[in-house]
Backbone as CSV, one residue per row, in Angstrom:
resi,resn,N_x,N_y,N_z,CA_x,CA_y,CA_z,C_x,C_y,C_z
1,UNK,30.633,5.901,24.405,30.966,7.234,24.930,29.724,8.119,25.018
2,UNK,28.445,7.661,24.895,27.386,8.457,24.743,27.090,8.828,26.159
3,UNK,25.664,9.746,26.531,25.434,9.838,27.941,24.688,8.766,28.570
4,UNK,23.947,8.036,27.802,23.142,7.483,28.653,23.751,6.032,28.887
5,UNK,23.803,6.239,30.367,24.366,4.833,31.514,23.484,3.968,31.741
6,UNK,23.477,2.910,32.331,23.297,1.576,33.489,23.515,1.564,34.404
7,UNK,23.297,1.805,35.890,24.058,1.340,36.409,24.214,-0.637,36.554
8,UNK,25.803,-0.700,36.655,26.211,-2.113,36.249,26.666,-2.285,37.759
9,UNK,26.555,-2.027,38.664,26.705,-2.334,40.005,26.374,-4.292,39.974
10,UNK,27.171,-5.284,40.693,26.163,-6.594,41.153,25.720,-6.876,41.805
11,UNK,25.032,-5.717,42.513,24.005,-5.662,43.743,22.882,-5.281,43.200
12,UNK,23.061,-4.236,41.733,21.976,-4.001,41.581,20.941,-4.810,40.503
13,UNK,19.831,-4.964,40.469,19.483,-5.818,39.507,17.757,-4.670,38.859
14,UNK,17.700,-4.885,37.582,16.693,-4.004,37.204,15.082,-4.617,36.892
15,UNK,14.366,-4.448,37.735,13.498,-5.347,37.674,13.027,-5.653,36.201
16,UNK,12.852,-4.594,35.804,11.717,-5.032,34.351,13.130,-5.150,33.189
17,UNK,14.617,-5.387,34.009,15.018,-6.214,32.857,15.310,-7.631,33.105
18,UNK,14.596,-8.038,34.003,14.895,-9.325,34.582,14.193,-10.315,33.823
19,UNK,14.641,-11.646,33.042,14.088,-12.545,32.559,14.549,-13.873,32.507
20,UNK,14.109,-14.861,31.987,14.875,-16.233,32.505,15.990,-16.299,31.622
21,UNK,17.358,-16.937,31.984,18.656,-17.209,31.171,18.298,-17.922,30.308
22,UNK,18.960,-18.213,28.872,18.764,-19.172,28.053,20.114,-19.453,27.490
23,UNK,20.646,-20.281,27.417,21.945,-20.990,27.062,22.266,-20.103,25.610
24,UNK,23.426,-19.923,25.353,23.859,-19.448,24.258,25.267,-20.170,23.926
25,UNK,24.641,-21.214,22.656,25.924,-22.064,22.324,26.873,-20.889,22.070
26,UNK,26.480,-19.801,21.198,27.707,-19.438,20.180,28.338,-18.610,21.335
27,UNK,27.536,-17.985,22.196,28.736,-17.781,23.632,29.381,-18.402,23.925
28,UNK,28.703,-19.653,24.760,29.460,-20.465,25.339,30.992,-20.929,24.544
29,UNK,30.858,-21.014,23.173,31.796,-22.248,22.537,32.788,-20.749,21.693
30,UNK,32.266,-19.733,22.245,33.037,-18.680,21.152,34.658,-18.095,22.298
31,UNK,35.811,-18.466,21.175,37.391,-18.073,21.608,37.489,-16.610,20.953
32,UNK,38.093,-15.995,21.293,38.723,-15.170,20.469,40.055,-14.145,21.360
33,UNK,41.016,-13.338,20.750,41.936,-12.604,21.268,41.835,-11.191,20.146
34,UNK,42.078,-10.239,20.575,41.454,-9.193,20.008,42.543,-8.003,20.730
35,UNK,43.864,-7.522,19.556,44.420,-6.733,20.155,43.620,-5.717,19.764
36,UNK,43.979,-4.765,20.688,43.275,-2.931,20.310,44.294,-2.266,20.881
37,UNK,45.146,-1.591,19.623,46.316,-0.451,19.959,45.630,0.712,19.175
38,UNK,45.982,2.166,19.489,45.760,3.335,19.000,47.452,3.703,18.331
39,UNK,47.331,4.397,17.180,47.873,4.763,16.788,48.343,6.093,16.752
40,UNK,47.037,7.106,17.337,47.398,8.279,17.676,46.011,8.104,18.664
41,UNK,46.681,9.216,19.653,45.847,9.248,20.996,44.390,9.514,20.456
42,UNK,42.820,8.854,21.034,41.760,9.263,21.094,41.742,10.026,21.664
43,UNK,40.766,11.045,21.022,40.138,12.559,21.483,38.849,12.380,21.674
44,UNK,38.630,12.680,23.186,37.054,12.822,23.838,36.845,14.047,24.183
45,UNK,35.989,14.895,23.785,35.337,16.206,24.040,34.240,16.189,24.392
46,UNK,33.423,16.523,25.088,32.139,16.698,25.542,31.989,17.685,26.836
47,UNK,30.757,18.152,27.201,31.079,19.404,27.569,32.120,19.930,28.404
48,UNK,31.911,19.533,30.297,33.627,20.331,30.492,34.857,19.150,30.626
49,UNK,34.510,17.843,29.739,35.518,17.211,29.828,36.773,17.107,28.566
50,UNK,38.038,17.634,28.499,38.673,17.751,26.904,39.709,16.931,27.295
51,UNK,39.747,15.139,26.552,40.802,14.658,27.481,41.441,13.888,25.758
52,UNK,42.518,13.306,25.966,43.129,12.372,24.849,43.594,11.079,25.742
53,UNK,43.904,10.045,24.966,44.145,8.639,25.670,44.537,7.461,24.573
54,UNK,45.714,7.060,25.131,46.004,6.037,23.929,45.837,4.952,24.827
55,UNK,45.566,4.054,24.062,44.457,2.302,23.986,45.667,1.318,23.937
56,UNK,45.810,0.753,24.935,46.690,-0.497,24.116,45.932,-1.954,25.134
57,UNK,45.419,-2.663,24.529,44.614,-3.580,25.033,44.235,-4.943,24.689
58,UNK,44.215,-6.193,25.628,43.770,-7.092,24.575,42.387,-7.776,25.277
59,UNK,41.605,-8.089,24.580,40.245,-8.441,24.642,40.182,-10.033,24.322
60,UNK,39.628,-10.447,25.793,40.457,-12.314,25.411,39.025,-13.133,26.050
61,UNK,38.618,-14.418,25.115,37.817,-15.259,25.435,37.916,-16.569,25.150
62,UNK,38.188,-17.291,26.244,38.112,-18.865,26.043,36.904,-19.367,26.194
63,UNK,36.431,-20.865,25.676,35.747,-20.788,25.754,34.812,-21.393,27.317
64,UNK,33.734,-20.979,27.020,33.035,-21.098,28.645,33.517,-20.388,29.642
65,UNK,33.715,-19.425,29.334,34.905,-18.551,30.265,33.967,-16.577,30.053
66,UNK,34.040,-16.250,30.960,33.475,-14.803,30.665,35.004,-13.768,30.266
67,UNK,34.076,-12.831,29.539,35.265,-11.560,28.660,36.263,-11.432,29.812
68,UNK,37.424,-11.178,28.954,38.134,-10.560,29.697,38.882,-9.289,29.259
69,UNK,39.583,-8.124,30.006,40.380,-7.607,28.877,41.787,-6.771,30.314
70,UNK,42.958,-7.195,29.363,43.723,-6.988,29.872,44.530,-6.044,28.943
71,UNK,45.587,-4.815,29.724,45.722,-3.421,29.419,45.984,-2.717,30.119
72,UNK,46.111,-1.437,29.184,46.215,-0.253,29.536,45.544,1.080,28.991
73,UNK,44.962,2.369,29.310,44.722,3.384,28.812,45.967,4.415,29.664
74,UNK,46.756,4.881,28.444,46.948,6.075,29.329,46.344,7.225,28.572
75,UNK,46.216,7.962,29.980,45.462,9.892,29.581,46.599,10.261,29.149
76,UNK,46.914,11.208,27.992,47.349,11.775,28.124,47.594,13.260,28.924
77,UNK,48.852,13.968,28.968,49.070,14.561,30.249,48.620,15.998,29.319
78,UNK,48.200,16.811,29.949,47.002,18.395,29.632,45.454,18.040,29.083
79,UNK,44.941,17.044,29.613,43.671,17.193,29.451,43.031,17.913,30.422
80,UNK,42.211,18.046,30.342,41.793,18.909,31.157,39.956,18.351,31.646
81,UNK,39.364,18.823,32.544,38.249,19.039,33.230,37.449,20.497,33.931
82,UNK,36.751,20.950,33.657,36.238,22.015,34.144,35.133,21.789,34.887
83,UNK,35.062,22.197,36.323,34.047,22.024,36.990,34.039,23.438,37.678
84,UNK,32.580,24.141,37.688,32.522,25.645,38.404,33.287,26.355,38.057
85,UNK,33.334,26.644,36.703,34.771,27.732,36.684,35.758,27.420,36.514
86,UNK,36.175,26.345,37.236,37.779,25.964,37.857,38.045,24.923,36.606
87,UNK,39.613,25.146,36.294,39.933,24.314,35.699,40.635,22.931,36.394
88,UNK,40.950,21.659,35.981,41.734,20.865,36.867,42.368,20.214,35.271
89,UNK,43.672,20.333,35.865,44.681,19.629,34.335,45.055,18.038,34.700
90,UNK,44.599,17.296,33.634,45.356,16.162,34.292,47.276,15.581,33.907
91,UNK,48.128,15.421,34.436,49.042,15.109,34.489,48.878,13.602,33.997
92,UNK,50.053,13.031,32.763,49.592,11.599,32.826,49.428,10.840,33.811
93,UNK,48.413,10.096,33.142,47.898,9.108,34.091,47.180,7.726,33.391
94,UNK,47.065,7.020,34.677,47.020,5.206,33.574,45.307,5.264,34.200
95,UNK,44.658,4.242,33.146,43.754,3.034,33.794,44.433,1.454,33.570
96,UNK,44.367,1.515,34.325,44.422,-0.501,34.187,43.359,-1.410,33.949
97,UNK,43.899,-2.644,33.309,42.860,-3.145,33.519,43.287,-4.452,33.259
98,UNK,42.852,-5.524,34.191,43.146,-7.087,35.040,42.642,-7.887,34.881
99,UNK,41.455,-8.024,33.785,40.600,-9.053,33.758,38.734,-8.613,33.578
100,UNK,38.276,-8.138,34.832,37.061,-7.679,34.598,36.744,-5.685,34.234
101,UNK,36.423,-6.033,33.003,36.287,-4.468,32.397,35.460,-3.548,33.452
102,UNK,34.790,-4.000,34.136,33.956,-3.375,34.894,34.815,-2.611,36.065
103,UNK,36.181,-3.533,36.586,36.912,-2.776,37.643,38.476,-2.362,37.112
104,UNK,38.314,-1.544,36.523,39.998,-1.400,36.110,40.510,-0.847,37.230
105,UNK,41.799,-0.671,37.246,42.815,0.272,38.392,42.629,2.095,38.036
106,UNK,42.760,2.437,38.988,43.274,3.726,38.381,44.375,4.040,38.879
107,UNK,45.208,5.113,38.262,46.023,5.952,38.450,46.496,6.925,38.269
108,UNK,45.503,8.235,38.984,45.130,9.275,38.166,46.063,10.542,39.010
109,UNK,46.263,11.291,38.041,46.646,12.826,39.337,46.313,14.139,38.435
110,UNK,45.293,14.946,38.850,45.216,16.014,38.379,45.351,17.206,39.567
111,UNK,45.618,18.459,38.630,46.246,19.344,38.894,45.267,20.805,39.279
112,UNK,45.226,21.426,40.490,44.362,22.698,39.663,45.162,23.743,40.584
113,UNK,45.810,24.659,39.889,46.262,25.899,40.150,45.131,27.300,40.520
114,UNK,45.303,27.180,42.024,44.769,28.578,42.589,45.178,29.721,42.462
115,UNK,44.829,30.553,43.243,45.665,32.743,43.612,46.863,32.103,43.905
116,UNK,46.727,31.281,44.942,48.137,30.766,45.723,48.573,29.634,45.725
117,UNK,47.680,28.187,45.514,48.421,26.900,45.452,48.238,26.521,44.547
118,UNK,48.884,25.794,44.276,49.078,24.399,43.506,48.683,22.874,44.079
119,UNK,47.356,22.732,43.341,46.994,21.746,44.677,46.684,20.600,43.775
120,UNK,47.181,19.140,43.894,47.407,17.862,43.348,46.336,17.020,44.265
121,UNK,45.310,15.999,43.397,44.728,15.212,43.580,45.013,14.653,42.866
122,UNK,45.777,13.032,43.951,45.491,11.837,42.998,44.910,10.936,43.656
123,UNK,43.992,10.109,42.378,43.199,8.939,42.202,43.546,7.682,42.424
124,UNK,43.749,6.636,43.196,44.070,5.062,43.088,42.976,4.053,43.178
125,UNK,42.720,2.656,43.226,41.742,1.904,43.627,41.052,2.032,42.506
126,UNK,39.778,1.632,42.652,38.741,0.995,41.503,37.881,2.477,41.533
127,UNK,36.838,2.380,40.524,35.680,3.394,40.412,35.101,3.186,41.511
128,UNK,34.621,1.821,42.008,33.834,1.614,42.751,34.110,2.077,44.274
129,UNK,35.459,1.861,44.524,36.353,2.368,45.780,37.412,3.511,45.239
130,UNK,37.146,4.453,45.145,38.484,5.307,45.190,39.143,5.715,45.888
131,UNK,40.791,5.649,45.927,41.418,6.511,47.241,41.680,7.873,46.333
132,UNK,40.982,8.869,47.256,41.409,10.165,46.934,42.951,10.839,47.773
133,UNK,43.529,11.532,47.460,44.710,12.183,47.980,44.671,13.694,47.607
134,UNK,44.800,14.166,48.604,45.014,15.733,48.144,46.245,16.345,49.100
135,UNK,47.095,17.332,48.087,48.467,17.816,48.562,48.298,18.977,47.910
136,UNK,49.148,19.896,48.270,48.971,21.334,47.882,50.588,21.830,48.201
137,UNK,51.111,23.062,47.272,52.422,23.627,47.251,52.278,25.321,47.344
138,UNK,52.213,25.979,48.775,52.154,25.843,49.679,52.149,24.795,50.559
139,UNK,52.046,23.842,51.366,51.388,23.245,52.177,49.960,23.651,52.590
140,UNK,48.749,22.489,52.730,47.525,22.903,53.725,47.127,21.708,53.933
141,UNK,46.227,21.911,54.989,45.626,20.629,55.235,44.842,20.233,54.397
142,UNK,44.158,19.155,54.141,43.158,18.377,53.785,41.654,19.263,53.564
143,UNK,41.244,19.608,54.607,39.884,20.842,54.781,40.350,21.663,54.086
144,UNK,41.822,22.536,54.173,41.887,23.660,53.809,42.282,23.615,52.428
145,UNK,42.504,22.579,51.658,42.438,22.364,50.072,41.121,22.276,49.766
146,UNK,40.180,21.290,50.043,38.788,21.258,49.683,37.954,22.820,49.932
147,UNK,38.500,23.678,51.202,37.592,24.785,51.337,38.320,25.412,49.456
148,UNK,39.382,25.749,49.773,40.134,26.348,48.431,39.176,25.923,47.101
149,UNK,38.951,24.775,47.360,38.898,24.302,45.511,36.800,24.841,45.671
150,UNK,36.343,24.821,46.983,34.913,25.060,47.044,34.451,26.776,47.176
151,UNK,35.536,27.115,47.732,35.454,28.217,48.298,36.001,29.469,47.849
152,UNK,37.071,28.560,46.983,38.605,30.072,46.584,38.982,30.479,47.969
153,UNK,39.200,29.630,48.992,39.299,30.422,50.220,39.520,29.447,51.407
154,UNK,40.889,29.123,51.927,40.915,28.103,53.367,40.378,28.682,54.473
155,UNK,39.498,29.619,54.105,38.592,30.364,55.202,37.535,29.442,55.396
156,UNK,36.766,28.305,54.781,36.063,27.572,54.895,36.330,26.173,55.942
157,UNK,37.432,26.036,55.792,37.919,24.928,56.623,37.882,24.771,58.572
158,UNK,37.733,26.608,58.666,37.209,26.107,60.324,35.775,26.157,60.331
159,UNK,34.874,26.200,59.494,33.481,26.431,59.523,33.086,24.890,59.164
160,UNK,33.806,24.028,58.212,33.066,22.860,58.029,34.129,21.581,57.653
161,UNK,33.754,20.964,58.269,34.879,19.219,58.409,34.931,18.742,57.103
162,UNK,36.065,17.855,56.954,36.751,17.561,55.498,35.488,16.941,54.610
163,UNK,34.893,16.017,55.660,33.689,14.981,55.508,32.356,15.854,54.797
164,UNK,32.048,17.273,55.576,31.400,18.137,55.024,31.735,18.237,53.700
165,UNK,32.687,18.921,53.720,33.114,19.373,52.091,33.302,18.716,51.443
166,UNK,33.852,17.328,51.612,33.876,16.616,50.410,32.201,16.099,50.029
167,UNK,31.673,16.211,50.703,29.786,15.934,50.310,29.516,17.226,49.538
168,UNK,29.824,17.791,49.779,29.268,20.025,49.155,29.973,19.064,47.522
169,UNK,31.642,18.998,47.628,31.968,19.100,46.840,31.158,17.698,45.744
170,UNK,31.438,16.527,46.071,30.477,15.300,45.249,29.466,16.033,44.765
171,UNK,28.595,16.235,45.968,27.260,16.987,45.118,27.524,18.236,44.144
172,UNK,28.430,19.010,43.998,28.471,20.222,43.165,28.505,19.090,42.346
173,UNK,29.871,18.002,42.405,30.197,17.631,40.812,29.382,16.988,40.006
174,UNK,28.572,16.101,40.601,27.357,14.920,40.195,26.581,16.200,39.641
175,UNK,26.448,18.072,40.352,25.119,18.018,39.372,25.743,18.966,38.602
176,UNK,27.000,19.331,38.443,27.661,19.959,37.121,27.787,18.252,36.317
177,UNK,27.699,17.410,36.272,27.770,16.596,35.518,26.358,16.014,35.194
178,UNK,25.104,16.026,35.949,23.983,16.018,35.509,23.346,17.317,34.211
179,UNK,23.858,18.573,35.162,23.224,19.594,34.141,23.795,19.351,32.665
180,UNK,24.983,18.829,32.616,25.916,18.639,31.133,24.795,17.549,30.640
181,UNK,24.330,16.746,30.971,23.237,15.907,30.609,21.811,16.348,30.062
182,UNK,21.748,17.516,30.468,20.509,17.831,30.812,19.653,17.763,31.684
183,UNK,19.937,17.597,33.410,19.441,16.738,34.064,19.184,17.990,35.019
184,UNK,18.205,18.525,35.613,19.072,20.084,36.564,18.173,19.686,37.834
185,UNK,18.823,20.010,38.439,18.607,19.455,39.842,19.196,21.162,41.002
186,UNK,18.064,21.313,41.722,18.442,22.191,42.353,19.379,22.327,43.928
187,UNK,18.621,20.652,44.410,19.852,20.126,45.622,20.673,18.986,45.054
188,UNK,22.032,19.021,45.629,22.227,17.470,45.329,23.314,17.326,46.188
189,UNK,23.650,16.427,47.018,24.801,16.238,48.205,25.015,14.632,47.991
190,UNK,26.248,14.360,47.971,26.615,12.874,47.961,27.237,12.696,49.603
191,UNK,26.912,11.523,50.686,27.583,11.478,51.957,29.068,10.296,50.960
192,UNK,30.030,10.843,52.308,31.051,9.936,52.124,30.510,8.043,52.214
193,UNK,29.540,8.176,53.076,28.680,6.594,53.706,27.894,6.434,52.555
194,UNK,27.850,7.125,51.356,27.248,6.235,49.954,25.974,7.452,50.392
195,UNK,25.207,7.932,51.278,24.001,8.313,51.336,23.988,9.223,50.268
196,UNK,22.583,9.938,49.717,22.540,10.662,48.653,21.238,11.641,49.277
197,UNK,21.185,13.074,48.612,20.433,14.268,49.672,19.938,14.781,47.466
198,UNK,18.740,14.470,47.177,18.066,15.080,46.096,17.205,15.717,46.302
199,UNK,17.102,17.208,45.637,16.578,18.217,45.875,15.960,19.098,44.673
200,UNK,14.287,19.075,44.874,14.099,20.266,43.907,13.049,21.339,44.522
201,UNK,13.429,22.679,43.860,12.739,23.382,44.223,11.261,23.732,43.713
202,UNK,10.135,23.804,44.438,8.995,23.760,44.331,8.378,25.106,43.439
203,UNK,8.641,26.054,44.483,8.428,27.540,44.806,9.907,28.267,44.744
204,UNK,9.905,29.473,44.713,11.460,30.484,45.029,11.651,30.079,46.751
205,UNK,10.411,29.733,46.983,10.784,29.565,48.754,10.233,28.207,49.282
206,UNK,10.034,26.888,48.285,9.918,25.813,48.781,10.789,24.646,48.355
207,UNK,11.377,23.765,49.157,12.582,22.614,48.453,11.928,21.442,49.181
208,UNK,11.464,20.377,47.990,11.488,19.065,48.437,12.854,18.409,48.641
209,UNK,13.250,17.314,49.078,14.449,17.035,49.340,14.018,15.784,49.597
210,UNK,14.569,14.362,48.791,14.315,13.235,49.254,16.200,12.638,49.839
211,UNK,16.282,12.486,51.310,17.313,11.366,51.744,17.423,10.255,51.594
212,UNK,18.271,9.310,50.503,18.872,7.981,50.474,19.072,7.807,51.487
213,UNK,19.183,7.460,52.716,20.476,6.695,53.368,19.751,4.905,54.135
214,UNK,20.364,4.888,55.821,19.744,3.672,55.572,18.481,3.801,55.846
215,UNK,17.992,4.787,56.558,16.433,5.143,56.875,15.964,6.218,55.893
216,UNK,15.249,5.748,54.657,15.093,7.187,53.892,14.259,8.075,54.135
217,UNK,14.373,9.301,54.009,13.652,10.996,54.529,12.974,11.287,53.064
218,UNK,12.109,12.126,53.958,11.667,13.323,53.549,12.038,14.206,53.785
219,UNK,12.715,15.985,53.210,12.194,16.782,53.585,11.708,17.885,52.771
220,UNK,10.687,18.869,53.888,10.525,20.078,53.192,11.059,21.094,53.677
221,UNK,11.871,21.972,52.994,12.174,23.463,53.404,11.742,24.732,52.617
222,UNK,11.493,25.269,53.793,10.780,26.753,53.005,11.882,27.717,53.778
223,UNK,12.112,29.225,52.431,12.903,29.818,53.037,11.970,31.078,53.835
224,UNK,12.088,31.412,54.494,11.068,32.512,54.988,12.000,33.658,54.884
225,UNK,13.289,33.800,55.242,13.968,34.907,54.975,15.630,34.663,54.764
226,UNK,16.567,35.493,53.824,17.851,34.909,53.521,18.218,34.526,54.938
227,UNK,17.912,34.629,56.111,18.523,33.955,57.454,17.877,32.992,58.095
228,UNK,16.553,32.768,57.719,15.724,32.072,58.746,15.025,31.255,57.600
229,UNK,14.748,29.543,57.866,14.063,28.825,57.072,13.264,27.283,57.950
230,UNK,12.579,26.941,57.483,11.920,25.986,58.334,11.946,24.704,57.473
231,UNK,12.188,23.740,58.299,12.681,22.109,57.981,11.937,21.122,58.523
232,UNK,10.361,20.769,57.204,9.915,19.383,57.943,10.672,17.977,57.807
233,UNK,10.947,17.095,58.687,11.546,16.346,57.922,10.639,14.982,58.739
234,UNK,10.353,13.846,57.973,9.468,12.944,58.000,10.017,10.964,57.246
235,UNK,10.319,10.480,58.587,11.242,9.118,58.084,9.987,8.175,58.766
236,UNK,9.778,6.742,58.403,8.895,5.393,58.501,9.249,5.374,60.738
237,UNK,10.362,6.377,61.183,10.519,5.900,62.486,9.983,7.403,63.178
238,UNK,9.982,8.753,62.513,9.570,9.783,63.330,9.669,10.798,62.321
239,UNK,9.207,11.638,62.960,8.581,13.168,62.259,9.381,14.222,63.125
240,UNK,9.948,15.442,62.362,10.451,16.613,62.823,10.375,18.020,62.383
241,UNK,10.174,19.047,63.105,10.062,20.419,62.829,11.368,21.013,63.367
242,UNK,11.988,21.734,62.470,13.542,22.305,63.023,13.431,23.960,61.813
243,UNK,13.284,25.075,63.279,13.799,26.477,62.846,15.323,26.287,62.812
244,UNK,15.525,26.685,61.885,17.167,26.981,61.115,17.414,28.670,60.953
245,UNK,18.449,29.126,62.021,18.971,30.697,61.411,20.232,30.556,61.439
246,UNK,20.462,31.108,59.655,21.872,31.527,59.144,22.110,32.907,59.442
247,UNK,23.733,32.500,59.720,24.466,34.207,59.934,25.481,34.191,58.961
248,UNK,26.093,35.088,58.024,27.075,35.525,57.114,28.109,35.726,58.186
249,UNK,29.288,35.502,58.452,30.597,35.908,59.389,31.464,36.536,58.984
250,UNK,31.691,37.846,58.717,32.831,37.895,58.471,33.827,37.788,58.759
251,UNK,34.892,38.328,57.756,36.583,37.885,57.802,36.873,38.765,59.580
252,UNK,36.406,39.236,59.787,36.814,39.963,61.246,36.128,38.847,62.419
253,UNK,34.906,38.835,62.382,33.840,37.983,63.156,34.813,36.800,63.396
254,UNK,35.364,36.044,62.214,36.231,34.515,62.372,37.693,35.293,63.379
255,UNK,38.189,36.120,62.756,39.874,36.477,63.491,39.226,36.543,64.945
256,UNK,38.467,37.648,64.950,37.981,37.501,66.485,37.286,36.944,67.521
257,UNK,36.649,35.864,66.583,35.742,35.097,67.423,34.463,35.729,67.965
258,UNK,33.947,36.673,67.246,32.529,37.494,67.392,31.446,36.440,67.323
């Protein structure tokens, strides 16, 4: 439960932990079955995550055979998550798990109560693939829940596509979950296509910005004024200069189309 990860991806491989295999009898030849039940729900706290979860699981090895573990976690239902302010409650919910610990199921649904909705996200599929779902009571669309949960406001939803916001939103969460690390990062955007947008600021008015995707970027932006900013951006296939001016709209400007 500590912070510091791996990534355990099997695409990815770490160079300088790479070394030659060497047979391991007491692996190879080692059985075992290993129930794990909780008796009263585990409590995980750490910064905005306050969740409980009871364990019921069994941890199984034949031999010559890799781990397995088959199960269940359920969350219990009022844990909670805080991201920006906002709270999100989770409603029970399961992990599964089928064999390889690395991909359990999920089956998640949390909750976060706005001014006006009640808006439900639930979780299915693996970590690695998630299906997200979002519903709201009121009714809204899809954009106009994500503007809500980004915005406090479905005023966002004719200004930017679901695809937009759910990148605004990834990146808020990755770096409210970096800063809980210690990690502070001044840009950070996740694309729905896996791409990744990292950003730090130089100066009050300079941002490096390195692009993941399949051609990776450079860029630099400087702000020259809260409306006007300039964008080098520099990839292995071409080089670009792009003036950028922002306008604030208001709530009248959108009704009327100003």
């Amino acid at each position: 439960m500590g912070t510091k990860t791996y990534p355990s991806d099997s695409d990815i491989i770490i160079v300088q932990d790479m070394k030659n295999e060497e047979a391991s009898p007491f692996m190879d030849n080692l059985s075992m079955l290993i129930d794990v039940t909780t008796k009263k729900p585990l409590i995980y706290k750490q910064g905005p995550i306050d969740i409980q979860a009871k364990v019921d699981l069994d941890i199984h090895k034949a031999e010559y055979s890799e781990l397995m573990v088959l199960g269940e976690v359920v969350i219990v239902k009022g844990g909670s998550y805080t991201f920006e302010g906002k709270k999100f409650v989770l409603d029970k919910s399961n992990i599964y798990f089928t064999g390889n610990p690395n991909k359990p199921l999920l089956d998640i649904s949390v909750k976060y109560k706005s001014l006006n909705h009640l808006i439900t996200i639930d979780i299915s599929g693996t970590p690695a693939t998630p299906n997200i779902t979002f519903s709201s009571l009121p009714s809204l669309s899809r954009e106009e829940i994500l503007s809500v949960i980004l915005f406090d406001s479905e005023g966002g939803a004719g200004t930017n596509s679901g695809e937009d916001m759910m990148k605004m939103m990834g990146g808020a969460m990755a770096k409210s979950a970096l800063s809980d690390m210690g990690i502070k990062l001044d840009h950070l955007a996740i694309g729905s296509d896996g791409s990744m947008e990292v950003g730090k600021k130089l100066t009050d008015k300079i941002t490096f910005i390195y692009l993941n995707d399949e051609i990776p970027q450079v860029r630099v932006k400087y702000q020259h004024t809260s409306h006007w900013e300039s964008v080098i951006s520099a990839d292995e296939e071409s080089e670009a200069y792009d003036i950028v001016y922002k306008k604030d709209f208001s709530e009248d400007d959108i009704i009327f189309g100003k």
